[in-house]
gemmi code that builds the backbone of each chain (N, CA, C; Angstrom):
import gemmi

chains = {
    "A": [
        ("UNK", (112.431, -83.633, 38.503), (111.266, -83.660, 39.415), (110.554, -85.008, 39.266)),
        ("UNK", (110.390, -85.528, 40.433), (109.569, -87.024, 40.206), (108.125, -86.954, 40.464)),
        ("UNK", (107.532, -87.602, 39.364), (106.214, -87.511, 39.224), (105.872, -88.217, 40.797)),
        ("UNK", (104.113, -87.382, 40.777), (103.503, -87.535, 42.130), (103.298, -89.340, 42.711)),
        ("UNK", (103.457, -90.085, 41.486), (102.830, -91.740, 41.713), (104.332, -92.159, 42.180)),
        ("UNK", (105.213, -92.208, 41.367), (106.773, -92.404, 41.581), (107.195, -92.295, 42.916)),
        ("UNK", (107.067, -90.739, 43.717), (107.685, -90.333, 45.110), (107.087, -91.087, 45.748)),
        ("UNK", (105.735, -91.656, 45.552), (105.037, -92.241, 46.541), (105.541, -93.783, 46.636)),
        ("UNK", (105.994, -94.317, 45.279), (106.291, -95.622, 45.660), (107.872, -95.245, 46.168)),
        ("UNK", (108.410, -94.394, 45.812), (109.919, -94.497, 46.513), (109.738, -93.881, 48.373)),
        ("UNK", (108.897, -93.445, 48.772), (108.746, -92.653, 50.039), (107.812, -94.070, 50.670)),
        ("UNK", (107.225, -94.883, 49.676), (106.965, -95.674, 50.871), (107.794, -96.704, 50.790)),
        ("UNK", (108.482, -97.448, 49.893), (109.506, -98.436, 50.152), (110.391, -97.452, 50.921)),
        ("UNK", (110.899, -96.617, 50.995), (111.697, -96.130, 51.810), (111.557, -96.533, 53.321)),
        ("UNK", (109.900, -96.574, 53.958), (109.684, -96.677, 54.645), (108.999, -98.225, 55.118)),
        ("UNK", (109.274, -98.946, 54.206), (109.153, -100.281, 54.720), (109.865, -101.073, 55.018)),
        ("UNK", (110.865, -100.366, 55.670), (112.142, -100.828, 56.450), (112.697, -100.325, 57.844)),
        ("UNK", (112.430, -101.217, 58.754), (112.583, -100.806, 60.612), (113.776, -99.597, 60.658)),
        ("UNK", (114.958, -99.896, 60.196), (116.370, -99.726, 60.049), (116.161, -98.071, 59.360)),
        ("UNK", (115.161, -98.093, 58.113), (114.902, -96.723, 57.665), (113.715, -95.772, 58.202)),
        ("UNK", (113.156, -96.680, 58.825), (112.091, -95.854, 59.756), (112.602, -95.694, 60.827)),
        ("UNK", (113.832, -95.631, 61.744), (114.273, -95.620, 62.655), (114.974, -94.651, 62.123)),
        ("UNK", (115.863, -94.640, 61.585), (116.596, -93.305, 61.206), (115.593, -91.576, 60.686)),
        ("UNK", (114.419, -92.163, 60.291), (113.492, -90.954, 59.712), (113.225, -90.596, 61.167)),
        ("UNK", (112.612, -91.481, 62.500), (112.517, -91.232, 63.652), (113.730, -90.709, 64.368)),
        ("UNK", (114.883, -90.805, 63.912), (116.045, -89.967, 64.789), (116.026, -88.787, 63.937)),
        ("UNK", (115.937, -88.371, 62.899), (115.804, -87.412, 62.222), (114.638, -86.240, 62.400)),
        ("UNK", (113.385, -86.639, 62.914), (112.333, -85.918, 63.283), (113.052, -85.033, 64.643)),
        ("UNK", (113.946, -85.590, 65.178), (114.153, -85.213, 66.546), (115.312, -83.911, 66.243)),
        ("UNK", (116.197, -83.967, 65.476), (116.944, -82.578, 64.842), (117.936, -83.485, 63.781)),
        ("UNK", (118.511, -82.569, 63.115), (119.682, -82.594, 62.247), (120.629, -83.867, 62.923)),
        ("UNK", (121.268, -84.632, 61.949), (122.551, -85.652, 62.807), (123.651, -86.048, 61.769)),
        ("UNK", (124.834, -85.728, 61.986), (125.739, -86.291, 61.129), (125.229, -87.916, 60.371)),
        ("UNK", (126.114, -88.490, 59.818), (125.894, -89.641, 59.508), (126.331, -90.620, 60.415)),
        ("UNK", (127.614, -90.354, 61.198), (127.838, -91.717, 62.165), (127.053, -91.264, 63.215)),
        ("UNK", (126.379, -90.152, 63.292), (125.174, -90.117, 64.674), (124.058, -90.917, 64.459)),
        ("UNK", (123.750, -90.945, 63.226), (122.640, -91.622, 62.390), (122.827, -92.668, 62.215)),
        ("UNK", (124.204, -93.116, 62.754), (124.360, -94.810, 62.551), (124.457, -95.481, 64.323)),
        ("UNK", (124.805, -94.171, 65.164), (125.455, -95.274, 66.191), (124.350, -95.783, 67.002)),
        ("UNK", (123.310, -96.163, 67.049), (121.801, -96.371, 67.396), (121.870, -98.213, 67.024)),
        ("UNK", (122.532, -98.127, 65.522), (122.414, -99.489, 64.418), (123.406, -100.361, 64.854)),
        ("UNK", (122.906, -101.870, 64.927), (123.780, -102.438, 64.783), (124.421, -102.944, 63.371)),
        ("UNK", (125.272, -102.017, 62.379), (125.177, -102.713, 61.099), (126.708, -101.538, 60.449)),
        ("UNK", (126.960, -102.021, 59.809), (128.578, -101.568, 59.025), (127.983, -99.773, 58.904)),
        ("UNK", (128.772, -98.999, 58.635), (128.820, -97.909, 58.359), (128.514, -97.180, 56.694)),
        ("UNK", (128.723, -98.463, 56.197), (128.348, -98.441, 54.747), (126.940, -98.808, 54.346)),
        ("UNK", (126.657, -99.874, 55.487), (125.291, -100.193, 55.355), (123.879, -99.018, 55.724)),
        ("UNK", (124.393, -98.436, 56.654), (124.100, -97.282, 56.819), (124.051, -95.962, 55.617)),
        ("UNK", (125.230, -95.884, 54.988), (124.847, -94.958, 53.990), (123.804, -95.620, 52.462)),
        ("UNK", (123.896, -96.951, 52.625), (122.737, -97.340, 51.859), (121.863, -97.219, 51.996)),
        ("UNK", (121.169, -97.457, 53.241), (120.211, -96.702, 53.725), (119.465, -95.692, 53.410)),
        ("UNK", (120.470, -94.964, 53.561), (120.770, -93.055, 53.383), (120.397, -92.825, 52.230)),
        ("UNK", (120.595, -93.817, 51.196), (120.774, -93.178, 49.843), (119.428, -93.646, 49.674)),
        ("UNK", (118.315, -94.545, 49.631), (117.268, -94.997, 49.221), (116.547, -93.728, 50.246)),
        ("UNK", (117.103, -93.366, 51.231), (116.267, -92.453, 52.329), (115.554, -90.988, 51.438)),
        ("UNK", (117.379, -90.875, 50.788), (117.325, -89.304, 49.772), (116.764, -89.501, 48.621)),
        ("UNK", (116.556, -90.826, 47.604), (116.340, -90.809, 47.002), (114.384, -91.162, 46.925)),
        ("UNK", (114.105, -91.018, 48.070), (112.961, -90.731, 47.858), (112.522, -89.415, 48.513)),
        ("UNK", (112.767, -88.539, 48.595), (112.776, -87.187, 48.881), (112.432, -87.152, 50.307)),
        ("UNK", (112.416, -88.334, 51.575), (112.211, -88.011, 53.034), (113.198, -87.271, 53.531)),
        ("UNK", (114.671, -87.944, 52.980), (116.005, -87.019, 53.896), (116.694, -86.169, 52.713)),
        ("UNK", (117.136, -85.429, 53.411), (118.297, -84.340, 52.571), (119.741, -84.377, 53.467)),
        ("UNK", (120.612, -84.612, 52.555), (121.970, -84.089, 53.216), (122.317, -83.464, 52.368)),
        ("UNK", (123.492, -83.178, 53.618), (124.158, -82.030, 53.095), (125.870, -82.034, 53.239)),
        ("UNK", (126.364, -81.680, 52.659), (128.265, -81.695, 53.454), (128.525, -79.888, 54.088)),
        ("UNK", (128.718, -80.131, 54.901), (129.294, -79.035, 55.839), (130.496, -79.063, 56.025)),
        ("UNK", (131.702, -78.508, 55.510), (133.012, -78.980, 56.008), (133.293, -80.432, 55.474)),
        ("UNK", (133.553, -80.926, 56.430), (134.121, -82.227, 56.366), (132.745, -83.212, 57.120)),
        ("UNK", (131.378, -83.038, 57.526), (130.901, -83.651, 57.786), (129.436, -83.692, 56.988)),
        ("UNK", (128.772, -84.674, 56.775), (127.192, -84.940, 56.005), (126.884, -84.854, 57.361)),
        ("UNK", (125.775, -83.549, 57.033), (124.350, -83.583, 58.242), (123.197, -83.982, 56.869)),
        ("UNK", (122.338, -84.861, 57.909), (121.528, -84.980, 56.964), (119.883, -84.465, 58.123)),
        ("UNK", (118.906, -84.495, 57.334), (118.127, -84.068, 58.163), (116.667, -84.226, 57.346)),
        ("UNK", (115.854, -84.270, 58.153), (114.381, -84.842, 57.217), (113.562, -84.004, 56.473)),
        ("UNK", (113.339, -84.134, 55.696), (112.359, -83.259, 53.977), (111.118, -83.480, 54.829)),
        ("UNK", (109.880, -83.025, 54.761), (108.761, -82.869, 55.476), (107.825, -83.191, 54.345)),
        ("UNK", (108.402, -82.743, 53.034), (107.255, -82.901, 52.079), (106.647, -84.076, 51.444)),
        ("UNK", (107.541, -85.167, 51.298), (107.593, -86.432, 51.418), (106.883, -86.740, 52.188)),
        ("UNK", (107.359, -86.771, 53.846), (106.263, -87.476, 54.770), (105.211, -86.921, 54.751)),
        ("UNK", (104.582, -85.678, 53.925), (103.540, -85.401, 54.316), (102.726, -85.660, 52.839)),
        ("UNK", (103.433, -86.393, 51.639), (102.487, -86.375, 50.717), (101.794, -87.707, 51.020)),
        ("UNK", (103.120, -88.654, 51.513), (102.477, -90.299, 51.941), (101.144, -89.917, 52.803)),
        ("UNK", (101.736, -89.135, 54.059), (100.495, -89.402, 55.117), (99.304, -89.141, 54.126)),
        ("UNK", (99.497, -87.902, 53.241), (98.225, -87.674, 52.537), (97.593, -88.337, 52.098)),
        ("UNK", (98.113, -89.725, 51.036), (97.691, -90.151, 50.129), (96.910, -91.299, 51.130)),
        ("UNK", (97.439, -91.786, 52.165), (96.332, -92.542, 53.053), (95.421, -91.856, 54.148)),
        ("UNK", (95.571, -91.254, 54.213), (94.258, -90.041, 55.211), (93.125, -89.777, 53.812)),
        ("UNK", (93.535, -89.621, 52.455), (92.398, -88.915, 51.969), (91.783, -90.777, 51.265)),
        ("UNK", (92.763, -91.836, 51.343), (91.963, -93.342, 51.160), (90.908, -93.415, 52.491)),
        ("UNK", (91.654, -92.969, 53.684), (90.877, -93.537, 54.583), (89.340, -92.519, 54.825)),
        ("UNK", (89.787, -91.389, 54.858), (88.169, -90.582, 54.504), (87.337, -91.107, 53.772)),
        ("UNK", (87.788, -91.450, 52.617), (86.934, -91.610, 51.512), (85.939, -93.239, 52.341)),
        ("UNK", (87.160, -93.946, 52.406), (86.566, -95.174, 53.589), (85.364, -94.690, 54.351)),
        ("UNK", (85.573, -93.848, 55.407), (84.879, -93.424, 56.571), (83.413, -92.886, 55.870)),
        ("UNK", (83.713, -92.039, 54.895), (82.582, -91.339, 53.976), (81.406, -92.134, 53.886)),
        ("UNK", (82.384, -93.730, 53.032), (81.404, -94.708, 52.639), (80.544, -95.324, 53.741)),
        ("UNK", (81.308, -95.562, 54.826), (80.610, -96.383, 55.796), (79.333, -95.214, 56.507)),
        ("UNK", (80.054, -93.898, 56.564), (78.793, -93.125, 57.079), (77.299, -93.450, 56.443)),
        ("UNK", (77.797, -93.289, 55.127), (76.758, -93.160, 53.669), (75.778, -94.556, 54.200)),
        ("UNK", (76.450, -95.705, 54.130), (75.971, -96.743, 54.613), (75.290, -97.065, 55.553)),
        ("UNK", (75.838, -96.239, 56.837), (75.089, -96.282, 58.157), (73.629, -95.767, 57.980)),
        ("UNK", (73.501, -94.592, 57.216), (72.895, -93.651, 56.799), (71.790, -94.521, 56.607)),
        ("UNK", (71.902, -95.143, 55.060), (70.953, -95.861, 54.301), (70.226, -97.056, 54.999)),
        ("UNK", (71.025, -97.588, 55.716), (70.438, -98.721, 57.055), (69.673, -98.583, 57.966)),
        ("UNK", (69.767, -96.823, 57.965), (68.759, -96.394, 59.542), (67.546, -96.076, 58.689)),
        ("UNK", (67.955, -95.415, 57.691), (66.691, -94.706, 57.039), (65.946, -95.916, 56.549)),
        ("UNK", (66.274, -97.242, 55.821), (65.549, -98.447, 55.515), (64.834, -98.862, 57.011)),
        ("UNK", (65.653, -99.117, 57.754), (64.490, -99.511, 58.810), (63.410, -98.465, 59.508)),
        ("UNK", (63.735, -97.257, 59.590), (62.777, -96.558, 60.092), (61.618, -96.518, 59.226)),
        ("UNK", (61.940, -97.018, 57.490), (60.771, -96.964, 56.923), (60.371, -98.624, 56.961)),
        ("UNK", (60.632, -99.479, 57.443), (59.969, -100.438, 57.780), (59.501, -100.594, 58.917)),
        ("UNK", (59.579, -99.842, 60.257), (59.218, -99.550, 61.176), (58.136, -98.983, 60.902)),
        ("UNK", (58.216, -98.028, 60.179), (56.592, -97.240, 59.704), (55.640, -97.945, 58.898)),
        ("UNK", (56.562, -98.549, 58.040), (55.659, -99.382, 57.714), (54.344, -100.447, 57.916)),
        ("UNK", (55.259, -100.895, 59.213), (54.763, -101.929, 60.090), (53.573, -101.312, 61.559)),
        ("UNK", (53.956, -100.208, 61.605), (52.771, -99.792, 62.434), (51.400, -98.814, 61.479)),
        ("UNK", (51.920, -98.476, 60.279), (50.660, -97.775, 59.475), (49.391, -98.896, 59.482)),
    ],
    "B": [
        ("UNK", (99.649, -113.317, 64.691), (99.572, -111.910, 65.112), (100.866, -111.395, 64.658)),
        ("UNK", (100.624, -110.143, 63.828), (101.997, -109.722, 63.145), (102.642, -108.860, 64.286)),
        ("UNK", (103.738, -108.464, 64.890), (104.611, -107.632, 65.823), (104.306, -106.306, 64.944)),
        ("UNK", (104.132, -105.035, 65.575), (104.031, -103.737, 64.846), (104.528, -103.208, 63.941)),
        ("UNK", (106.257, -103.790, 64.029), (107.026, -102.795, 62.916), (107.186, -103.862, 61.875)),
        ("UNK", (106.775, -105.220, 61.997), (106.525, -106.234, 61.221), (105.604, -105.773, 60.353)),
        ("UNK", (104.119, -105.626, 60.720), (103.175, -104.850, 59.866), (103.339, -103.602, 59.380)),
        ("UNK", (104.201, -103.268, 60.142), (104.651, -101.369, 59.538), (105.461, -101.998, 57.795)),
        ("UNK", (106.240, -102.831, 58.216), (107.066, -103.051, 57.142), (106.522, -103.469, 56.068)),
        ("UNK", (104.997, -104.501, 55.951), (104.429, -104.935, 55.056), (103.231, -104.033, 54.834)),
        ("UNK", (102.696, -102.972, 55.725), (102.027, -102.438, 54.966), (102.716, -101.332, 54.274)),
        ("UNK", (103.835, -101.159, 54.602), (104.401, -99.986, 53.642), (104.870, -100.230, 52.028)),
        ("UNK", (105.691, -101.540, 52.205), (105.742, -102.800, 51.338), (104.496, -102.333, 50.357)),
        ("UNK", (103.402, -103.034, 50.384), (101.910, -102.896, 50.019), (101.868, -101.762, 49.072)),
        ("UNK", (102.147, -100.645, 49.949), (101.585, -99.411, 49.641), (103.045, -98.977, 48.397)),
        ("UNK", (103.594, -99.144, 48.337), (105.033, -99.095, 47.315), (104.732, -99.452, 46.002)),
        ("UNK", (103.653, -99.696, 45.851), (103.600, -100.231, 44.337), (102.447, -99.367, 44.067)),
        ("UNK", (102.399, -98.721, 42.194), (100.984, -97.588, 42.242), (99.998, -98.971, 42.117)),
        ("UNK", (100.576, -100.225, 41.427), (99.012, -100.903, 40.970), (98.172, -101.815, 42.604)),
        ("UNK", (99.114, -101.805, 43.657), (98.034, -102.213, 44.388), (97.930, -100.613, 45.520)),
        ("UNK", (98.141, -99.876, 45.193), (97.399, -98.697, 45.584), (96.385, -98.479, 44.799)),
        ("UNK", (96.138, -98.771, 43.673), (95.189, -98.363, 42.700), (93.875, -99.567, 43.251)),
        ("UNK", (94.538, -100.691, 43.854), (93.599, -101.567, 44.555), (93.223, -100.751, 45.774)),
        ("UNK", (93.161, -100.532, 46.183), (93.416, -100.223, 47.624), (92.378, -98.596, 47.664)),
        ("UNK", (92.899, -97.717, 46.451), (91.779, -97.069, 46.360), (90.520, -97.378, 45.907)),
        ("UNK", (90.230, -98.637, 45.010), (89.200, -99.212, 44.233), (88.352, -99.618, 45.793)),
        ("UNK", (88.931, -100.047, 46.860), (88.273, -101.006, 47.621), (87.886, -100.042, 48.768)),
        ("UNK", (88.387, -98.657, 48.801), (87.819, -97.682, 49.918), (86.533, -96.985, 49.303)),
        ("UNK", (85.961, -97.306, 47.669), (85.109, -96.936, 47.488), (84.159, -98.287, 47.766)),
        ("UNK", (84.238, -99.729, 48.278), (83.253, -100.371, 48.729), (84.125, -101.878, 48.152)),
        ("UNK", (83.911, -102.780, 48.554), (83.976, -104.501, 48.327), (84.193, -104.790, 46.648)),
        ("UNK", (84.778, -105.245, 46.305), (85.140, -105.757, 45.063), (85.459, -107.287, 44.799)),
        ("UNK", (84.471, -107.786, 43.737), (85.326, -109.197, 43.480), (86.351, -109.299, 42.544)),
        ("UNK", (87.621, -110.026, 42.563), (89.074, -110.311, 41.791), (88.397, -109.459, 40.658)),
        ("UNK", (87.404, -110.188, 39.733), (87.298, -109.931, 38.599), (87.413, -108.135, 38.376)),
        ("UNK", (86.170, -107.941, 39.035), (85.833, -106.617, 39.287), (87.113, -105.588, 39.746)),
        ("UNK", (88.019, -106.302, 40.530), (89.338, -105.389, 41.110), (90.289, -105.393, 39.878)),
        ("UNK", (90.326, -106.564, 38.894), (91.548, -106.492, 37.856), (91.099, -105.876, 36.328)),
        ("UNK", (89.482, -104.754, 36.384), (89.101, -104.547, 35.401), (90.067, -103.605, 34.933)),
        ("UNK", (90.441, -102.539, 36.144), (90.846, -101.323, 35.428), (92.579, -101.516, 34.878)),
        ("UNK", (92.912, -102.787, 35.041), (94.416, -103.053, 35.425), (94.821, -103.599, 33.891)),
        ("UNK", (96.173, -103.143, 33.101), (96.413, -103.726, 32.005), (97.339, -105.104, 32.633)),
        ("UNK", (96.652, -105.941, 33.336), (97.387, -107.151, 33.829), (96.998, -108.177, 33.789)),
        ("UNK", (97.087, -109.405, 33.702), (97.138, -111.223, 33.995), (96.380, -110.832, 35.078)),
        ("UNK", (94.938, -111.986, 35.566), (94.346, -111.890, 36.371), (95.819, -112.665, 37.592)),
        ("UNK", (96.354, -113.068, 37.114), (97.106, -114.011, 37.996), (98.338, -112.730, 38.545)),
        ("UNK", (98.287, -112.062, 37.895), (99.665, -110.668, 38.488), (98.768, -110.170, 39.743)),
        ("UNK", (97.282, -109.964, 38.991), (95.897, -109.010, 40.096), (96.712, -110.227, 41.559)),
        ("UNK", (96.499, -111.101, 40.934), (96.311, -112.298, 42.433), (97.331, -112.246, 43.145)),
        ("UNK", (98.439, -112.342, 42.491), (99.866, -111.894, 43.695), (99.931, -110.396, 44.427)),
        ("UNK", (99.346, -109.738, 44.025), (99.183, -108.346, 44.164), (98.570, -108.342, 45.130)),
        ("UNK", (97.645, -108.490, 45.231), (96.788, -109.175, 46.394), (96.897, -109.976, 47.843)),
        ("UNK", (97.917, -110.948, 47.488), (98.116, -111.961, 48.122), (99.397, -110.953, 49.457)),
        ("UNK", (99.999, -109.971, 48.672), (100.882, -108.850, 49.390), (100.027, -108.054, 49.915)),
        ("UNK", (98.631, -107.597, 49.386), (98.016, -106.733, 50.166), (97.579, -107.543, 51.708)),
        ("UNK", (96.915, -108.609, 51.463), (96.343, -109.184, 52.323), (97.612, -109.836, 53.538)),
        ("UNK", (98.405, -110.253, 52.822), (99.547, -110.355, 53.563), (99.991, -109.163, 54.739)),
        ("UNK", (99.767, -107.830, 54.505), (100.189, -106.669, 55.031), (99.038, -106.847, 56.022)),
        ("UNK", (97.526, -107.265, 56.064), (96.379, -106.769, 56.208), (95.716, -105.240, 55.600)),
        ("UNK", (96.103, -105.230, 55.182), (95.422, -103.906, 54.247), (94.511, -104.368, 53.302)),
        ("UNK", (93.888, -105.466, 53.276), (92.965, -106.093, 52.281), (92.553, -107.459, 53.389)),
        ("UNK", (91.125, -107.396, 53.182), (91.001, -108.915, 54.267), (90.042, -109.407, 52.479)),
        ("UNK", (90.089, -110.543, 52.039), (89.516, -111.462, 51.233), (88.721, -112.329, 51.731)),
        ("UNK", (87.233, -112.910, 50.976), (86.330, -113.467, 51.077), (85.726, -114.386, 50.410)),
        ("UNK", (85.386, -116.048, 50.821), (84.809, -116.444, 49.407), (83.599, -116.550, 49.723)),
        ("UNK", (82.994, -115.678, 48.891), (81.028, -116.034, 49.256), (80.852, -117.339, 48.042)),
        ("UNK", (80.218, -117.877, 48.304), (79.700, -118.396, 46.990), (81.198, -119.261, 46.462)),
        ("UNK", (80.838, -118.889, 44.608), (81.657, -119.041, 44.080), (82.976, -117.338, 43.954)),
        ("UNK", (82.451, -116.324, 44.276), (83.178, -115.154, 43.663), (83.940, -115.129, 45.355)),
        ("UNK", (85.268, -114.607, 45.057), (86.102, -114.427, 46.882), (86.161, -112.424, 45.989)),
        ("UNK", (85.279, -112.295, 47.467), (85.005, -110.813, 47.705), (86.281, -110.375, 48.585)),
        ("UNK", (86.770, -109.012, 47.972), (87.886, -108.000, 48.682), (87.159, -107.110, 49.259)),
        ("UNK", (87.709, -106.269, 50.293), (87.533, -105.228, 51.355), (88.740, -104.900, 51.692)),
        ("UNK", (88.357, -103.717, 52.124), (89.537, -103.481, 53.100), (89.772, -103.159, 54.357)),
        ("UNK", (90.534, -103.439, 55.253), (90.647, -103.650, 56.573), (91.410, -102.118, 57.047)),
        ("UNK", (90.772, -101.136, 57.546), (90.813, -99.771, 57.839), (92.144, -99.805, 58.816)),
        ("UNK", (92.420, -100.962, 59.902), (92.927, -100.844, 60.834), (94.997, -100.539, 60.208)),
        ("UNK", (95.092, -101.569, 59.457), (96.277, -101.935, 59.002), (97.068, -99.966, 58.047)),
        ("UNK", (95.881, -99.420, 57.624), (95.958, -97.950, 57.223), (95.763, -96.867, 58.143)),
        ("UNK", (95.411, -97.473, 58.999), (95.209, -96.238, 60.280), (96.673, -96.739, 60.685)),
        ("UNK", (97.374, -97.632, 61.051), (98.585, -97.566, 61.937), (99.448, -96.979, 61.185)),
        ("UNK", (99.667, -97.069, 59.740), (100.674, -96.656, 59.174), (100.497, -95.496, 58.774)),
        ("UNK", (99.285, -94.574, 58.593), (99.123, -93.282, 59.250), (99.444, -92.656, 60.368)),
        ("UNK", (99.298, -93.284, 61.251), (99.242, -93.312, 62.091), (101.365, -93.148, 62.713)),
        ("UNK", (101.376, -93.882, 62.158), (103.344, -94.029, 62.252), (103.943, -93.121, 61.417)),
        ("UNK", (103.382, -92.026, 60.594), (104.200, -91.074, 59.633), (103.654, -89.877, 60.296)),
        ("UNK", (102.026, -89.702, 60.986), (101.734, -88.863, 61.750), (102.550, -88.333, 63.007)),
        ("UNK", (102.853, -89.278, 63.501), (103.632, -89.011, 64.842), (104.817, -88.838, 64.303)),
        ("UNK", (105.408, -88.571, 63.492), (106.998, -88.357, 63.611), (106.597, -86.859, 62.403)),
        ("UNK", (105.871, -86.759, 62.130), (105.431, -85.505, 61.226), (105.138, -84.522, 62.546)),
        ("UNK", (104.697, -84.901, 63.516), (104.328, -84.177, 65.222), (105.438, -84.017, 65.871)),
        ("UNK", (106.498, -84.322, 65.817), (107.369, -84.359, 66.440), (107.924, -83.834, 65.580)),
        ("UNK", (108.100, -83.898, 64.538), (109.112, -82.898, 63.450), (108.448, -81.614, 64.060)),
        ("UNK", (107.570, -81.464, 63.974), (106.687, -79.862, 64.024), (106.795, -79.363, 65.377)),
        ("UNK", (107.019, -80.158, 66.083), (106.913, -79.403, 67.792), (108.419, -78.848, 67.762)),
        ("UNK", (109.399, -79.677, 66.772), (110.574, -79.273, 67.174), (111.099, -78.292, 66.375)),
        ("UNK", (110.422, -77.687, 65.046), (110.316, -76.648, 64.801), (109.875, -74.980, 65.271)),
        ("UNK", (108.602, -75.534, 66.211), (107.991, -74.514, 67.054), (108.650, -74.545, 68.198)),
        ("UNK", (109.587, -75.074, 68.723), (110.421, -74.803, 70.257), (111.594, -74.286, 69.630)),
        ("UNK", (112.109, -74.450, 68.058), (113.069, -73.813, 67.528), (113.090, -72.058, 67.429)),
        ("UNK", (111.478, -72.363, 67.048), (111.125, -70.843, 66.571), (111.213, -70.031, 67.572)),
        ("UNK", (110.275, -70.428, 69.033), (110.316, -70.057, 70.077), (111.900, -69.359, 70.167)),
        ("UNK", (112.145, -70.446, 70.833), (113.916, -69.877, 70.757), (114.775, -68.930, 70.206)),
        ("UNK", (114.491, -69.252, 69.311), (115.323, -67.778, 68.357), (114.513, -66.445, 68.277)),
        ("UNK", (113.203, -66.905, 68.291), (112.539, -65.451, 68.867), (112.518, -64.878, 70.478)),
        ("UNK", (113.366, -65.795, 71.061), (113.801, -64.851, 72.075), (114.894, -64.490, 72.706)),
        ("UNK", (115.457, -65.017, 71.924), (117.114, -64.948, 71.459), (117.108, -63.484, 71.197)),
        ("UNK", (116.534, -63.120, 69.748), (116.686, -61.819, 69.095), (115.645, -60.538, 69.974)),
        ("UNK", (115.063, -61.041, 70.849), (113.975, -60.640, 72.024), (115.288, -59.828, 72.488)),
        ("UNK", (115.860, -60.861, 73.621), (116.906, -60.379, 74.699), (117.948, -59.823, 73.559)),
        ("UNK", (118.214, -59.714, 72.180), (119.395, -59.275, 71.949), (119.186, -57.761, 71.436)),
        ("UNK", (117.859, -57.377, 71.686), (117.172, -56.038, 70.955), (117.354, -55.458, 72.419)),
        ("UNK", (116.529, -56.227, 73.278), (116.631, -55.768, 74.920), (118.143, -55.373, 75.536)),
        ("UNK", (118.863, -56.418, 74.702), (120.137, -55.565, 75.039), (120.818, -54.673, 74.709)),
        ("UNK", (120.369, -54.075, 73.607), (120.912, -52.930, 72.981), (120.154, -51.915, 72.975)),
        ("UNK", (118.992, -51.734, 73.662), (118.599, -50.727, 73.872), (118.702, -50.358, 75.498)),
        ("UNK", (119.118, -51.256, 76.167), (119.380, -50.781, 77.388), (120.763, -49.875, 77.598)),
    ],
}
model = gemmi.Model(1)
for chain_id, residues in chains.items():
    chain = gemmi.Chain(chain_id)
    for i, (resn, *xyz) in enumerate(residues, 1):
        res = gemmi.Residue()
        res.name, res.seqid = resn, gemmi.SeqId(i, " ")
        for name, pos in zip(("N", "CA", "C"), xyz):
            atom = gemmi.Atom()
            atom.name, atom.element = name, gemmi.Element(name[0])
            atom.pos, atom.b_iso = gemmi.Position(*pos), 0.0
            res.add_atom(atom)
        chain.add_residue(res)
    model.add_chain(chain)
structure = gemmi.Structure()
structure.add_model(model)
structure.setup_entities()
């Protein structure tokens, strides 16, 4: 089991690559062998399962062998711990700036009062 | 002006490492100077600085020199897109689960309907 800091740096290098974010995007759409998952690419067939393997090894894709063919298909839990970990940075963001807005109105309304007492 | 999946690639880049996520959360609680950003870090102020130089590179960090101290922030926009890019394919994973579900629940609909007729 990979610790929670770990998946995150492997789920986002995973995803700082056009070539592997393009395949997570054909994957959202259903299940696809591996040369379905390649014929989109312009790039070797091997290059493609490299891909694949940095894909699985950060827990976004799962394959599988069926017979004689790898379907592989997308893990949800992965993409949804990343989205997490920047939705709850960016709240915390939004929080601050509220907090801020906050303190700016309330300073001038008391210098506003000030100024007419 | 960075092209989209250009910035997709460097802010994901960015986000791949825990120690400039650990920046990155330091700076959604408000502005930090170098010094102040490389307290909590067992690192060379000069590691803090390359670290940096990738955040800002991504835009996920805009840098400042007031004075003598160059003040960090962070630039909300560069974290909203790449939210923003794991959101939508997390939406599309999910719709295509619920037209799945659909489906097979009326699959087994008409196949009850047919055996009791």
């Amino acid at each position: 089991m990979l610790q929670y800091s770990e998946s995150l740096d492997l789920a986002f290098h995973a995803l700082s690559d056009p070539s592997r974010r393009g395949m997570v995007e054909r994957l959202t759409r259903g299940p696809a062998s591996v040369t379905e998952l390649a014929e989109p690419f312009a790039m070797s067939l091997s290059a493609v399962v490299q891909h694949l393997r940095i894909l699985e090894a950060s827990g976004l894709v799962r394959t599988e062998k069926l017979g004689r063919v790898r379907v592989c298909q997308i893990e949800p839990k992965a993409l949804q711990n990343a989205e997490k970990w920047i939705n709850d940075r960016r709240m915390l963001w939004e929080r601050r700036l509220d907090r801020l807005g906050k303190f700016l109105a309330e300073e001038s309304n008391e210098k506003d009062q000030g100024s007419t007492s």
